[in-house]
N, C-alpha and C positions, 0 to 999 in steps of 0.2 A: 504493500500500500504506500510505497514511496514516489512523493513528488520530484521527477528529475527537471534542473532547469533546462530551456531550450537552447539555450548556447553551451551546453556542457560539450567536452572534449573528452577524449580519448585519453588513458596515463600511459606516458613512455616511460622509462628507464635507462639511463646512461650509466654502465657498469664501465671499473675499470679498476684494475689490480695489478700489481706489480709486486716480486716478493725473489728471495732467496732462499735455498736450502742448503744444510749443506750435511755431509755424513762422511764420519771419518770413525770406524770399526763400531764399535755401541753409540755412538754418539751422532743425533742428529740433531742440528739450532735450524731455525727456521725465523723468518722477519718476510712480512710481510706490510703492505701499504694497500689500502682500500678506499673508493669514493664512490660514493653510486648518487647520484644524481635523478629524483622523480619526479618529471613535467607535468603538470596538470594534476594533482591528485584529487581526486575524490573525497568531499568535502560534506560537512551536512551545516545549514542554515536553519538553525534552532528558533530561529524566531517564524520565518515562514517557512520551515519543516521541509524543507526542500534539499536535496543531493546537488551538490555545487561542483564547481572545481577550485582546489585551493592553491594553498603557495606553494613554491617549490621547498622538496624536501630533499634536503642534502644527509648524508651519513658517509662519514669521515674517519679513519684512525687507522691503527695499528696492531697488529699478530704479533707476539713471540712466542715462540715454542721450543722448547728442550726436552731431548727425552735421551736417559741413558739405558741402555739390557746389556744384561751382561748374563751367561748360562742361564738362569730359569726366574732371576729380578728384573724389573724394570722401574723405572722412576721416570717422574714427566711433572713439566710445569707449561704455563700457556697464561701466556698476559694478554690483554686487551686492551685498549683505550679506544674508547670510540665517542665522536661529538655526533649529534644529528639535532639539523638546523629546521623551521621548518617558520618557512618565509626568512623573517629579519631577528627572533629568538631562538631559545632552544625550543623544542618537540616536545609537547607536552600529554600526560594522557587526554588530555580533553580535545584533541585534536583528531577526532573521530578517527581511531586506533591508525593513524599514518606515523607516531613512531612513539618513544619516551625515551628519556634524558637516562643514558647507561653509565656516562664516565669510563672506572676504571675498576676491572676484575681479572681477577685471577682463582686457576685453580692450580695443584699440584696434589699429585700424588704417586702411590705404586702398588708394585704386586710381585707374589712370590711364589713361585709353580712347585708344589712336592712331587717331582715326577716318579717318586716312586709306586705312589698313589693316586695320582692324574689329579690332585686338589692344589687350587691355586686361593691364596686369600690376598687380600688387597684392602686397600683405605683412602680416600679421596676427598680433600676439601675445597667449596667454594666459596671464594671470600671476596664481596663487595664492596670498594671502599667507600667511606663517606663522600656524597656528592653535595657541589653547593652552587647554586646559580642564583642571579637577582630576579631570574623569570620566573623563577617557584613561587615566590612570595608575593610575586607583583599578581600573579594568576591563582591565588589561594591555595598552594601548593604548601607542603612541609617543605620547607627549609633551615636547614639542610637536609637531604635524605639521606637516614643513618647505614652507616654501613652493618656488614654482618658477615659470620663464618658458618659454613655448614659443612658437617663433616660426617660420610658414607662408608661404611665397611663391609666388605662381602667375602663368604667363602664359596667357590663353586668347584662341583666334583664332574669331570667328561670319562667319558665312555663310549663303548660303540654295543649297540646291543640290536644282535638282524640285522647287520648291514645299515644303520640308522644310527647318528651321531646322536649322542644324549646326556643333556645338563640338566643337572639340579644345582639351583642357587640358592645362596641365603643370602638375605642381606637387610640390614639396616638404616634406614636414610634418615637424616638429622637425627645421629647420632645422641648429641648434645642436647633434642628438642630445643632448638633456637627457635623463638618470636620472629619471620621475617617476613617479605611477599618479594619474589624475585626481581632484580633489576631490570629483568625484561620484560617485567608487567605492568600493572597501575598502581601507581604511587598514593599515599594517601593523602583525600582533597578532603573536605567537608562533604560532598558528595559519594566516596569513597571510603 
């Protein structure tokens, strides 16, 4: 039952990535650089209930990734930084879901294979750092958005049983029962 306007446009996207990897015996870094660029998005006009086109949304930043194995451990970490603009501030949730304000995350973790017994067990945390912009507050937003850590542990057994590969897992997730709502989602407004 949506009003779309008559001049609405079509959304493009202008991807574009540029990165390095590199590996030398258990060891591989990686860096990467990302922009994507979306023309015309899709938009909603809350007063006359209407599907728009909005501003341009830009999303910006940077991968790094390290991960060592060596016989049956591995360990890995992966940084993020990411801005996304969207027209002349940042991306807000109320930008009828075209992006939110991520900053800077990381996770790290590993894992350890008992090949005697095909059981590997592992542990993995992600951690959000506190984010702070003038556009949160000016738009009824928490600011700052608190950061947080959450941390996953799992042990899983493989086997082959009939010609048919087969896991049982266990696992854990928010370990710690941490208070959060992910960086990739909506942030809390008064509305939220």
């Amino acid at each position: 039952n949506y009003t779309y306007a008559k001049d609405l446009n079509p959304t493009f996207a202008h991807n574009a990535k540029v990165g390095l990897d590199y590996t030398i015996g258990g060891l591989n870094l990686g860096a990467k650089l990302f922009y994507i660029k979306v023309v015309d998005p899709v938009d909603y006009n809350f007063t006359t209930l209407t599907r728009i086109n909005g501003q341009d949304l830009v999303s910006k930043g940077v991968d790094l990734t390290a991960r060592y194995s060596v016989a049956n451990a591995s360990v890995f970490a992966a940084f993020t930084h990411a801005e996304i603009e969207y027209g002349n501030r940042i991306a807000l949730s109320g930008d009828y879901n075209n992006g939110v304000p991520v900053g800077d995350t990381l996770s790290v973790g590993g894992s350890y294979l008992f090949s005697d017994y095909n059981i590997e067990v592992g542990a993995n945390a992600d951690i959000a750092f506190q984010y702070s912009n003038d556009d949160l507050a000016k738009n009824g937003y928490n600011n700052p958005i608190m950061g947080y850590q959450v941390v996953d542990v799992f042990a899983q057994w493989k086997t082959q049983l009939a010609k048919t590969d087969l896991t049982l897992r266990a696992e854990v997730n928010n370990l710690f029962d941490e208070e959060y709502y992910s960086r990739g989602s909506y942030n809390a407004t008064s509305r939220i």
